[in-house]
MDAnalysis code that builds the backbone (N, CA, C; Angstrom):
import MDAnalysis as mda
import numpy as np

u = mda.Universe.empty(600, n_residues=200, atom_resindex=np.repeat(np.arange(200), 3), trajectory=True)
u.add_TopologyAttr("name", ["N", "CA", "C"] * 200)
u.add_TopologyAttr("resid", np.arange(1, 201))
u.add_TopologyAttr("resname", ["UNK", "UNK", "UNK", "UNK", "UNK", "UNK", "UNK", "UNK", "UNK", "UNK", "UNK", "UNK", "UNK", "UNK", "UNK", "UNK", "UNK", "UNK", "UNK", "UNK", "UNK", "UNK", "UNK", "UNK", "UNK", "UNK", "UNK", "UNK", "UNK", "UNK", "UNK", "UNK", "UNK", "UNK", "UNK", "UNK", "UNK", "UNK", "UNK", "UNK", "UNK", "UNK", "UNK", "UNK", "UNK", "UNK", "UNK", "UNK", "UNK", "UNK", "UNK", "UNK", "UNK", "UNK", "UNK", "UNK", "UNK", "UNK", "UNK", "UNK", "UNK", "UNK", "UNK", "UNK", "UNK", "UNK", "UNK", "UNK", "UNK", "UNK", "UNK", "UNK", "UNK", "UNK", "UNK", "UNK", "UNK", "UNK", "UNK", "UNK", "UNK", "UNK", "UNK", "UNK", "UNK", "UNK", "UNK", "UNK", "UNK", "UNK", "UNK", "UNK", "UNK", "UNK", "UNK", "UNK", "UNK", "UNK", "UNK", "UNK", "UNK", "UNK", "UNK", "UNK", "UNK", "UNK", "UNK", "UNK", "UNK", "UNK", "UNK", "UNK", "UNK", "UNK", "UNK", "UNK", "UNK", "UNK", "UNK", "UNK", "UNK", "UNK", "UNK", "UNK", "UNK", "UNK", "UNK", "UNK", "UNK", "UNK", "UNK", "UNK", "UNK", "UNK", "UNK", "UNK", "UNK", "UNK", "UNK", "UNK", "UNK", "UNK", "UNK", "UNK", "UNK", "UNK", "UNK", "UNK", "UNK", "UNK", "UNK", "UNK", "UNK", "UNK", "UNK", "UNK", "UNK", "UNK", "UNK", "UNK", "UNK", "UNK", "UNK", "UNK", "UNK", "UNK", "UNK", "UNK", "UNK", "UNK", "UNK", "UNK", "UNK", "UNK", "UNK", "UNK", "UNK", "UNK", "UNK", "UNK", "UNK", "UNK", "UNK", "UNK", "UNK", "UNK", "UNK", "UNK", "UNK", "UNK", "UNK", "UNK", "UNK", "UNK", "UNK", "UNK", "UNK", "UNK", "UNK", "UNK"])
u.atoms.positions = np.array([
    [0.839, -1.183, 0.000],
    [0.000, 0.000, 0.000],
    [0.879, 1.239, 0.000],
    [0.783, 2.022, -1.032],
    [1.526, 3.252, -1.286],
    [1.310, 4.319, 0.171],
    [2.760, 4.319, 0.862],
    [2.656, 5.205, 1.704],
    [2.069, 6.866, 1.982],
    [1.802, 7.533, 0.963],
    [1.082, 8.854, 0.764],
    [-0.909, 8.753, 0.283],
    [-1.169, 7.346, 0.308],
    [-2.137, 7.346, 0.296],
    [-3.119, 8.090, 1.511],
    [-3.905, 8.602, 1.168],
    [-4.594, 9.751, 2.331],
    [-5.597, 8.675, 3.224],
    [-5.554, 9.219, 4.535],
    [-6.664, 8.453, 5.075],
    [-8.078, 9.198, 5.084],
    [-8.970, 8.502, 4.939],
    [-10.507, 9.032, 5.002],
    [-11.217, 8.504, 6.084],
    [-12.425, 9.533, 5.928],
    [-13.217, 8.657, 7.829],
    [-14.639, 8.902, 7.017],
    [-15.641, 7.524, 7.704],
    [-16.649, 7.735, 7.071],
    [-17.200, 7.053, 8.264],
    [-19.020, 6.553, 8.305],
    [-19.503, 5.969, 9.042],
    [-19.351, 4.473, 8.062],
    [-19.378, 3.414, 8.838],
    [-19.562, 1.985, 8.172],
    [-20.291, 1.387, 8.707],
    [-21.239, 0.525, 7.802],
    [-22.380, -0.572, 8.822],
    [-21.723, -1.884, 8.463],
    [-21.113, -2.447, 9.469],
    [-20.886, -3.810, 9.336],
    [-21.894, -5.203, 9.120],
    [-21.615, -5.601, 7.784],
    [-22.763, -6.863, 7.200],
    [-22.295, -7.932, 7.434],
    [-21.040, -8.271, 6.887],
    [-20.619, -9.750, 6.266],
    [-19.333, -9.588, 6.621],
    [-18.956, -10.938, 7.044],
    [-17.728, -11.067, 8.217],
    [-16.835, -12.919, 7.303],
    [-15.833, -12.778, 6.760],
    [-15.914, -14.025, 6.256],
    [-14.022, -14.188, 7.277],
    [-13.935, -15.666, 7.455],
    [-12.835, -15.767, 7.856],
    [-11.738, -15.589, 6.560],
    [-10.344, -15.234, 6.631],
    [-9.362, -15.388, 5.766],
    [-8.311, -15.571, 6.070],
    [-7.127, -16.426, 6.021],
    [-6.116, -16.754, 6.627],
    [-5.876, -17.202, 7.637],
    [-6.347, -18.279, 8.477],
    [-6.730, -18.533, 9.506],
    [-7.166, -17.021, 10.267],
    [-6.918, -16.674, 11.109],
    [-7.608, -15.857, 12.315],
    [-7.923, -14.453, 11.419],
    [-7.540, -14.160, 10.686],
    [-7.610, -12.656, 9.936],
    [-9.330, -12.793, 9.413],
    [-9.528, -11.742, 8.682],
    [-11.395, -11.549, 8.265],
    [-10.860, -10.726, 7.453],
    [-12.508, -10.381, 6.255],
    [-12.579, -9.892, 5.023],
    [-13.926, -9.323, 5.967],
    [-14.056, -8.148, 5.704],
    [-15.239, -7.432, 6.982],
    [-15.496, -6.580, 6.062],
    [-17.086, -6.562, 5.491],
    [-18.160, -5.897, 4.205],
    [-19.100, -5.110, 4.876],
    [-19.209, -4.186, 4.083],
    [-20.362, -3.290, 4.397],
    [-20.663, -2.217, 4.087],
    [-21.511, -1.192, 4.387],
    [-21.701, -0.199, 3.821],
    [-21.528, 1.363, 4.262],
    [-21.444, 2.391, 3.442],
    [-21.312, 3.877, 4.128],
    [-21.813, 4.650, 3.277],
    [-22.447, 5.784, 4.128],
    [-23.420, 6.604, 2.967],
    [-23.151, 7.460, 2.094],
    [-21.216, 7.770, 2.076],
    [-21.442, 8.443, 0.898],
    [-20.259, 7.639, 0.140],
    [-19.476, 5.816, 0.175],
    [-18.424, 5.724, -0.192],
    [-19.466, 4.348, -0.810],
    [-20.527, 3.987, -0.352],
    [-21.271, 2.332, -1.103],
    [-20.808, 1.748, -0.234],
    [-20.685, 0.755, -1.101],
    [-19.704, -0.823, -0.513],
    [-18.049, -0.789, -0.139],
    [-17.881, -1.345, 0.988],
    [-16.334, -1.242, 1.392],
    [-16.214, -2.278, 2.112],
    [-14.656, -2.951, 1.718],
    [-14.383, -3.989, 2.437],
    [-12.870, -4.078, 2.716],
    [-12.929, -4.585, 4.001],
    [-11.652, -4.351, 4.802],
    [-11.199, -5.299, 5.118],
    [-9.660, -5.707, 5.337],
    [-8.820, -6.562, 5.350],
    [-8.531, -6.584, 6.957],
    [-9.050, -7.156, 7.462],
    [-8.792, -7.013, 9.215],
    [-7.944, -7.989, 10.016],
    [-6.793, -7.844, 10.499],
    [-5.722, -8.708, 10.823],
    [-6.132, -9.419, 12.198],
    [-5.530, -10.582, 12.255],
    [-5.305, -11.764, 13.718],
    [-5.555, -10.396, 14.625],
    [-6.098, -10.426, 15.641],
    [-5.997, -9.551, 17.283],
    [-4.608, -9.426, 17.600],
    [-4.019, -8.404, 17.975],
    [-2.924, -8.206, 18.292],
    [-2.960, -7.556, 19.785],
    [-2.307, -7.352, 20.650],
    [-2.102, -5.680, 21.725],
    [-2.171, -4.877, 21.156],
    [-1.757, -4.642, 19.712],
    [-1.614, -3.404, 19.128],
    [-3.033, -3.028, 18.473],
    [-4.024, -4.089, 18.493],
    [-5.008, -3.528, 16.768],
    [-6.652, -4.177, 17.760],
    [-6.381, -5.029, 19.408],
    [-7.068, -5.121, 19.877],
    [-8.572, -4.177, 19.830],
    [-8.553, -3.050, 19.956],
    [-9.930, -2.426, 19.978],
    [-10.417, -2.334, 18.811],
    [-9.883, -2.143, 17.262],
    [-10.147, -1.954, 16.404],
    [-10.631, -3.268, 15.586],
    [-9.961, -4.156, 16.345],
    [-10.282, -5.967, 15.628],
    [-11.703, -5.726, 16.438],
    [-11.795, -5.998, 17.337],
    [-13.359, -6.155, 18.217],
    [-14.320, -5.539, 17.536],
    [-13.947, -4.110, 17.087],
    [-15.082, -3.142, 16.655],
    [-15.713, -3.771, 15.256],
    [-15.195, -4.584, 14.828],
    [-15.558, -4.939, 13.465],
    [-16.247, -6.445, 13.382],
    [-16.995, -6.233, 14.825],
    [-18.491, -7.512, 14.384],
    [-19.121, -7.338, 13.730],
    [-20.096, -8.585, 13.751],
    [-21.407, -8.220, 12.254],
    [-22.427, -7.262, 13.197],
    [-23.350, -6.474, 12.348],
    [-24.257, -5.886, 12.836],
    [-24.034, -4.212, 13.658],
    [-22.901, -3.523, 13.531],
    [-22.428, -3.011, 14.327],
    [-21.943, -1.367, 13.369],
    [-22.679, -0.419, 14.049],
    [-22.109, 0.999, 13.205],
    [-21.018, 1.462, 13.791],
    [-20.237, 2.144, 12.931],
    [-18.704, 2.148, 13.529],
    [-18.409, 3.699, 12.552],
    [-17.646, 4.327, 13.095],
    [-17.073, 5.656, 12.786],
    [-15.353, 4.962, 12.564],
    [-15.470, 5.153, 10.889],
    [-14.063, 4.593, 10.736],
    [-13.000, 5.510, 10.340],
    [-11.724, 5.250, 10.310],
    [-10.819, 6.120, 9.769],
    [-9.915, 5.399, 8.654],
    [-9.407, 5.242, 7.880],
    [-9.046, 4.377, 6.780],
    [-8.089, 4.533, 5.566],
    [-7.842, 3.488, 4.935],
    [-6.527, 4.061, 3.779],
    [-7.209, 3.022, 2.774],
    [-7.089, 3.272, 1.736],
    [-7.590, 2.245, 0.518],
    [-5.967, 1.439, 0.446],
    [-6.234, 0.783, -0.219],
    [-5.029, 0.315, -0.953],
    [-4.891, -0.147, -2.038],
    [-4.579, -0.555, -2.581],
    [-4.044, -0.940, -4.053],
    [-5.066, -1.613, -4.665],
    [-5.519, -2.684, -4.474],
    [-7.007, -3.030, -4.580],
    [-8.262, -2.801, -3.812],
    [-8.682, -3.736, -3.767],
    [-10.286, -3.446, -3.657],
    [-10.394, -3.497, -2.402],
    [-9.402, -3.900, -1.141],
    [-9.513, -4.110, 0.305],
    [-9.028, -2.734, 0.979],
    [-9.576, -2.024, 1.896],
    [-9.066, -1.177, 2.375],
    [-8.401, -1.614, 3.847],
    [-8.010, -0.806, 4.289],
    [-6.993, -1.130, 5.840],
    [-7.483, -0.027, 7.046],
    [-8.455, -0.311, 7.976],
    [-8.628, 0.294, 9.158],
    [-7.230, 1.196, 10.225],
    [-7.671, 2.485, 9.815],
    [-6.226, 3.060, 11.096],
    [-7.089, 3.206, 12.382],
    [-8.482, 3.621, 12.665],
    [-9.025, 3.712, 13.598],
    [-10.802, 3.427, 13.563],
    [-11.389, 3.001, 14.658],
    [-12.465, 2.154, 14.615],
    [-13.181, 2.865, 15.877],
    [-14.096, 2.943, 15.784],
    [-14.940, 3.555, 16.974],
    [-16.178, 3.179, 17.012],
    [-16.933, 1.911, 17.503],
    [-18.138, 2.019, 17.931],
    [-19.214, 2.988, 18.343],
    [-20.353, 3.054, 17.243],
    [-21.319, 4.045, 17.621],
    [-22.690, 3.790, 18.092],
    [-23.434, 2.453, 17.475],
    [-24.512, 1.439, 17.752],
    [-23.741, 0.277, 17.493],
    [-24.229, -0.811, 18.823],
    [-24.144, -1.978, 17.930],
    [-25.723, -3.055, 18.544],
    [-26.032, -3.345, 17.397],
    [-27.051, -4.006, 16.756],
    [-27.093, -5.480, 17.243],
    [-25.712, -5.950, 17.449],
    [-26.280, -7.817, 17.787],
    [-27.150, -7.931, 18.365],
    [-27.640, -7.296, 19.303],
    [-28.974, -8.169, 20.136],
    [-29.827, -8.714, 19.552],
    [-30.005, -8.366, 17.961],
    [-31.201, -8.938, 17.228],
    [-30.841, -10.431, 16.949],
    [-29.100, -10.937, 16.965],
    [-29.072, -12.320, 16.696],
    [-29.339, -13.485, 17.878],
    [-30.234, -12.628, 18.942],
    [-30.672, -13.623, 20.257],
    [-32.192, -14.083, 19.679],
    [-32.991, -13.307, 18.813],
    [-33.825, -14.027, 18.013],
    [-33.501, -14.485, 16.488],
    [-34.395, -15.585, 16.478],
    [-33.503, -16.439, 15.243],
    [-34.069, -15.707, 13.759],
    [-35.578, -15.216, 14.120],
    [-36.419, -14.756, 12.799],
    [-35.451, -13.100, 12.576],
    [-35.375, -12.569, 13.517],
    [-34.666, -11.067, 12.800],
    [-33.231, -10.924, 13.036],
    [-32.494, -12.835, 13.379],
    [-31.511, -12.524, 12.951],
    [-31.135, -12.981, 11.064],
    [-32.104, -14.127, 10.851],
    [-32.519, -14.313, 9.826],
    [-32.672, -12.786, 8.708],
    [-33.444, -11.973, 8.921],
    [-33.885, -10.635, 8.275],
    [-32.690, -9.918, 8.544],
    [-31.716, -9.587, 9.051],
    [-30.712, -9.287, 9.260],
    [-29.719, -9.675, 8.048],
    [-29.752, -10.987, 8.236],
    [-28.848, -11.424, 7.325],
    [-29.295, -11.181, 5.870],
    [-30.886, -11.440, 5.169],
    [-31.128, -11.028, 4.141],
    [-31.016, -9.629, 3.890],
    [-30.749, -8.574, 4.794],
    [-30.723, -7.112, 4.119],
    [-29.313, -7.036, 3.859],
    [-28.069, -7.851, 5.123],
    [-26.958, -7.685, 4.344],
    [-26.467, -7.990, 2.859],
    [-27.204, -9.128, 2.881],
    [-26.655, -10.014, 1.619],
    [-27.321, -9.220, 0.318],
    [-28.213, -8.821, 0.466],
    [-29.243, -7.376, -0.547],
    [-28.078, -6.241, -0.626],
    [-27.996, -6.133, 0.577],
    [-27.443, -4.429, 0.278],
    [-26.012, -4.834, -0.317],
    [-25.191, -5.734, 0.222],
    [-23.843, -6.215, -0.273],
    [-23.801, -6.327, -1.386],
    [-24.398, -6.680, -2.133],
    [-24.715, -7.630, -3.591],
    [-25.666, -6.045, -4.798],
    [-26.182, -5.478, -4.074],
    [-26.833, -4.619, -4.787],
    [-26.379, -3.028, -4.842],
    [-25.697, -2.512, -3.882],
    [-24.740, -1.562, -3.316],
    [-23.360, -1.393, -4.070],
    [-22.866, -0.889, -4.682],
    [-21.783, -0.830, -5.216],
    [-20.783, -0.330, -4.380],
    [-19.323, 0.211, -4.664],
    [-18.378, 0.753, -3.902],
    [-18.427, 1.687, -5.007],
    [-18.215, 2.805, -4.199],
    [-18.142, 4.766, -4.738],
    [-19.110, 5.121, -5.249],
    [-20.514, 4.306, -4.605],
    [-21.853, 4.804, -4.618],
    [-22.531, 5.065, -3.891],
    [-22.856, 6.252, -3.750],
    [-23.775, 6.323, -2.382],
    [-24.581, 6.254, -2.166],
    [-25.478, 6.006, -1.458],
    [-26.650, 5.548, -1.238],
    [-27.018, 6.058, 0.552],
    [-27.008, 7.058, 0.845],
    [-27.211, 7.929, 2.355],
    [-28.767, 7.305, 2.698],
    [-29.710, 6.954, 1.712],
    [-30.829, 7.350, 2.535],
    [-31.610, 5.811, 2.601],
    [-30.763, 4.932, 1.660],
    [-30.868, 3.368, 2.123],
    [-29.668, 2.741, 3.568],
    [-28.793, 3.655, 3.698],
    [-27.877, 3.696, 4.608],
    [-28.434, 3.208, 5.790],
    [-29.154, 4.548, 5.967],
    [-30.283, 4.942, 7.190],
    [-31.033, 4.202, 7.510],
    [-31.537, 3.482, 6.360],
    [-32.798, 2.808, 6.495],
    [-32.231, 1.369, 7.104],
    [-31.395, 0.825, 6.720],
    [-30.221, -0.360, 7.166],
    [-30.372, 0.056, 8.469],
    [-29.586, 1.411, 8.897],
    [-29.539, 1.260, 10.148],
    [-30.933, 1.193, 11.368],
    [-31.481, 1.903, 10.539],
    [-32.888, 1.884, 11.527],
    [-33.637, 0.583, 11.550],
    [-33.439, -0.218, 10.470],
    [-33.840, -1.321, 10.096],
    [-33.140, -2.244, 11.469],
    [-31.787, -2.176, 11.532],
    [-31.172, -3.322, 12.450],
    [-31.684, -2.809, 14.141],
    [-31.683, -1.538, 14.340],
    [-31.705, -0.400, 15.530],
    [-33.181, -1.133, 15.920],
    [-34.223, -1.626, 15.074],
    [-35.716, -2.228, 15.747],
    [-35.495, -3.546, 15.617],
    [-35.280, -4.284, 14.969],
    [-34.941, -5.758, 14.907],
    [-34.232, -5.697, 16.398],
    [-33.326, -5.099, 16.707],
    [-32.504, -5.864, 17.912],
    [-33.187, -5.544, 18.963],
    [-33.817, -4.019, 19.168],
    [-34.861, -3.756, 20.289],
    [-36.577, -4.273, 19.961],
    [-36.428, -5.025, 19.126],
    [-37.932, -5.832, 19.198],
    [-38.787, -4.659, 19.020],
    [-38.917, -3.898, 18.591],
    [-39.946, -3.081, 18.044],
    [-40.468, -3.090, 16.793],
    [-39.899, -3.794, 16.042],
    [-40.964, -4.114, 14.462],
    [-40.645, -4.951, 13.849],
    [-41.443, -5.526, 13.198],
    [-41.638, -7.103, 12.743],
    [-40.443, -7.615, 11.633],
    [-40.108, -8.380, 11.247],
    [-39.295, -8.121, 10.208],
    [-40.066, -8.064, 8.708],
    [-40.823, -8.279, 8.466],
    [-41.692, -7.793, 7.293],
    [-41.772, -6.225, 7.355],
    [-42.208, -5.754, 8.308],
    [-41.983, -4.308, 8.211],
    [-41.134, -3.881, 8.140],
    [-39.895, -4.145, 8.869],
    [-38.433, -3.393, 8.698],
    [-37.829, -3.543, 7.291],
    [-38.267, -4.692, 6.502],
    [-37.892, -4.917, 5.426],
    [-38.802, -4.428, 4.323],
    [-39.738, -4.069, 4.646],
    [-40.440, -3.017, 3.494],
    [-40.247, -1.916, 3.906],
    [-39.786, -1.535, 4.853],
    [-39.283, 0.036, 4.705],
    [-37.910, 0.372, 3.921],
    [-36.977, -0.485, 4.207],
    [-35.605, -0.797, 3.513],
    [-36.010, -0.652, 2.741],
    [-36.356, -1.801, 1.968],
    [-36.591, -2.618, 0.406],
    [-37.332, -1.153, -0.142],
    [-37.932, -0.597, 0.214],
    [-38.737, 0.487, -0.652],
    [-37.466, 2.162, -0.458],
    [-37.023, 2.102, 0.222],
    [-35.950, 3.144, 0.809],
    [-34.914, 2.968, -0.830],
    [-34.143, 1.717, -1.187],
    [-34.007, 1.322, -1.788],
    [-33.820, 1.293, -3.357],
    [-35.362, 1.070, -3.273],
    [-36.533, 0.831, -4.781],
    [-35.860, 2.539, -5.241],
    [-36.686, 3.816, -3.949],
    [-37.030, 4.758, -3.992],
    [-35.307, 5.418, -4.485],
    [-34.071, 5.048, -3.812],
    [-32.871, 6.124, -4.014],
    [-32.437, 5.344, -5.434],
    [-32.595, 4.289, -5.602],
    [-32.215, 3.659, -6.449],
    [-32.807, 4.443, -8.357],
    [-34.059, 4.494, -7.905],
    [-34.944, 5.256, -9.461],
    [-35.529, 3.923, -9.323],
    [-35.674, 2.794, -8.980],
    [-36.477, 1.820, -9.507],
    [-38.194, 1.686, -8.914],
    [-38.388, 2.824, -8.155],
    [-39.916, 3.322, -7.295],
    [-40.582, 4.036, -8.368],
    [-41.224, 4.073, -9.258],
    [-41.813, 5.163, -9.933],
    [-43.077, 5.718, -9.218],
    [-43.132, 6.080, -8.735],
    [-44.514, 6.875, -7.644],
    [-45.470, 7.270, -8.633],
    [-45.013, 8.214, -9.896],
    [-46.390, 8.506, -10.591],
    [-47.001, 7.674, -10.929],
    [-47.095, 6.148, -10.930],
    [-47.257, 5.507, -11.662],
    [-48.315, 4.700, -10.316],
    [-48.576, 5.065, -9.240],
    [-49.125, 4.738, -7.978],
    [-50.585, 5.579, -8.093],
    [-51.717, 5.261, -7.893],
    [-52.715, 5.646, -6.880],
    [-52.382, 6.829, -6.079],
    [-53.292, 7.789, -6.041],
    [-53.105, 9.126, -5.089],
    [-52.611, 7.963, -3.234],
    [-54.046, 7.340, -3.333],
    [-53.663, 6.510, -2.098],
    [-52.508, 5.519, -1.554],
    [-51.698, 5.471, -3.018],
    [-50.745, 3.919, -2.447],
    [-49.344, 4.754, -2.609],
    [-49.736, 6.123, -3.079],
    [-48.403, 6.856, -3.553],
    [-48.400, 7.513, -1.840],
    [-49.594, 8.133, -1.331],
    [-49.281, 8.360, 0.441],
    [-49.358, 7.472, 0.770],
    [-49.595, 6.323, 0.884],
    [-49.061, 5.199, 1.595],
    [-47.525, 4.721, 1.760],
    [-47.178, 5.026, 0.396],
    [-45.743, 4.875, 0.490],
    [-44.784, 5.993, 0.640],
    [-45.115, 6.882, 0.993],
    [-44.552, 8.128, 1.411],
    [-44.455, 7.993, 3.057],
    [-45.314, 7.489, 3.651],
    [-45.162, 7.102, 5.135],
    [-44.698, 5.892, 5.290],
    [-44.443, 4.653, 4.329],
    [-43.564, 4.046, 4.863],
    [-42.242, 4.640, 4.747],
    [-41.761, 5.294, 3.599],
    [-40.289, 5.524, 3.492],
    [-40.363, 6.675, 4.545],
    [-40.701, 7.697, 5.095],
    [-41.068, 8.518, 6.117],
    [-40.278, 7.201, 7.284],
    [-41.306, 6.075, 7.739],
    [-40.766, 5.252, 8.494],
    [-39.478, 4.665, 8.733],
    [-39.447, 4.494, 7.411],
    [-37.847, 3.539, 7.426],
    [-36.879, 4.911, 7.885],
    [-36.867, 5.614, 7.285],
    [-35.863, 6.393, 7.652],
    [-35.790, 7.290, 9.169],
    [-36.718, 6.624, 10.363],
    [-36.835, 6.515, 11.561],
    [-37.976, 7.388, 12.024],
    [-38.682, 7.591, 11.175],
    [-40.197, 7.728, 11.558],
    [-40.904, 7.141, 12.084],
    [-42.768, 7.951, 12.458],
    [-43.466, 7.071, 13.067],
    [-43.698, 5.598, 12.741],
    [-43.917, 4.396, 13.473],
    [-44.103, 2.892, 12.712],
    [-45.616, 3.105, 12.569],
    [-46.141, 2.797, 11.632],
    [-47.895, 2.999, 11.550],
    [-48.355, 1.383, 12.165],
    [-49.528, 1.884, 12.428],
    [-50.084, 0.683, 13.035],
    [-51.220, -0.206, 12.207],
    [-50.223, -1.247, 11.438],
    [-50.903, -2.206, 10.811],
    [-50.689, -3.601, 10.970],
    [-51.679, -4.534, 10.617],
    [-51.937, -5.810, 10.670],
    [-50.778, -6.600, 10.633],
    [-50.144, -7.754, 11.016],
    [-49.784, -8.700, 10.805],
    [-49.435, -8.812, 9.299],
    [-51.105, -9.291, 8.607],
    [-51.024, -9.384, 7.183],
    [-50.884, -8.580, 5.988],
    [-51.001, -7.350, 6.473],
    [-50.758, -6.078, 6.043],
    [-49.372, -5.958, 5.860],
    [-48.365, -5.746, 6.929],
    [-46.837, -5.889, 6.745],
    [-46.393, -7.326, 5.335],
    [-47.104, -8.437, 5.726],
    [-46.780, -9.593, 4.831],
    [-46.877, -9.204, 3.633],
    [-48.613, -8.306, 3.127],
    [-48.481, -8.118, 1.891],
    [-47.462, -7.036, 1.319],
    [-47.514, -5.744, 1.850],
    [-46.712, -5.168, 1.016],
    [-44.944, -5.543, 1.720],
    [-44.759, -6.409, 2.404],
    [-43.104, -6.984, 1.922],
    [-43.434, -8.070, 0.675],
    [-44.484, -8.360, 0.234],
    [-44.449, -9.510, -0.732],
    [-44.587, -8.810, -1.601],
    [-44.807, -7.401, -1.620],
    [-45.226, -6.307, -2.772],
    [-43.320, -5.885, -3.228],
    [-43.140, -5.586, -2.315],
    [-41.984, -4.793, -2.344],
    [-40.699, -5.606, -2.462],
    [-40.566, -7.123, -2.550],
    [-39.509, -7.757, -2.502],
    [-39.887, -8.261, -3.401],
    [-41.061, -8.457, -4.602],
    [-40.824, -8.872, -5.619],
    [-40.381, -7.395, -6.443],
    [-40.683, -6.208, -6.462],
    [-39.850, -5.112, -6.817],
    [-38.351, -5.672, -7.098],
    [-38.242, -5.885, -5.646],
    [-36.683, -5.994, -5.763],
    [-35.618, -7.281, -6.219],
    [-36.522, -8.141, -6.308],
    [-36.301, -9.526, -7.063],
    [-36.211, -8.677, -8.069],
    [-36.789, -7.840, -9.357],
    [-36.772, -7.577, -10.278],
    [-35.211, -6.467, -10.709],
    [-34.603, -6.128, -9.522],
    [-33.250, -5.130, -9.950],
    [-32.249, -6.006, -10.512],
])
């Protein structure tokens, strides 16, 4: 890694955690104004101790950083800001957890930003772990957050009624009021909104 490379600081949401080299990790995820970023995170040392820890799954982190030569960047400093695991003590929204990473990973580019699906990730994991909304709902607020920064939402193309309907969910996702609907209500429009996104 070229020594005059500049360091940058961004927020990162930690998704996807894969082992590499025995004890080392390949640690994925996202930031709202850099996309997709993935970091090369070394064995625990004395020296890199707080900064190895900070980089669980599920976990927002204020990073400081150097790219390098390829596609892996290298952590200089790590700072915990939320972290989110509590949602993997239930199995269903740790489940939903894992499908928004593997969405946003896979659909998210690197040096794209995406600030206002960011948000929605985070608010998305921020109720999953405190049990405040279902995972059908957290995932149609995403999934439409999404649809919407992406261009793939066309709203004119909605009902006066389903176009404010969906103005208060994305209102929601992005840590608004949760409206108070049915069970089957959440089911349908995540079955609305994730075949949307089957379609990107």
């Amino acid at each position: 890694m070229p020594s005059d490379t500049p360091f940058q600081k961004t927020s990162f949401l930690t998704l996807k955690r894969v082992q590499h080299l025995g004890a080392n990790f390949i640690v994925s995820g996202i930031s709202p104004d850099l996309g997709l970023l993935s970091f090369y995170v070394r064995q625990q040392t004395r020296a890199n101790k707080s900064a190895f820890g900070s980089f669980d799954l599920f976990r927002l982190l204020d990073i400081v950083f150097r790219r390098s030569s390829g596609d892996l960047c290298y952590c200089q400093e790590a700072v915990t800001v939320a972290d989110y695991s509590p949602l993997t003590q239930n199995y269903d929204n740790f489940q939903t957890a894992c499908y928004l990473a593997e969405f946003a990973t896979s659909h998210i580019l690197p040096e794209s930003p995406h600030p206002r699906t960011f948000q929605a990730a985070c608010v998305a994991l921020h109720r999953l772990a405190a049990q405040q909304q279902t995972p059908p709902a957290v995932l149609t607020g995403f999934g439409l957050t999404f649809l919407s920064e992406a261009g793939w939402l066309n709203q004119s193309k909605l009902s006066a009624r389903d176009a404010a309907q969906c103005q208060i969910l994305l209102e929601m996702a992005s840590g608004g009021d949760m409206p108070a609907l049915t069970d089957a209500n959440w089911q349908n429009l995540w079955a609305w909104t994730k075949q949307q996104l089957d379609a990107c």
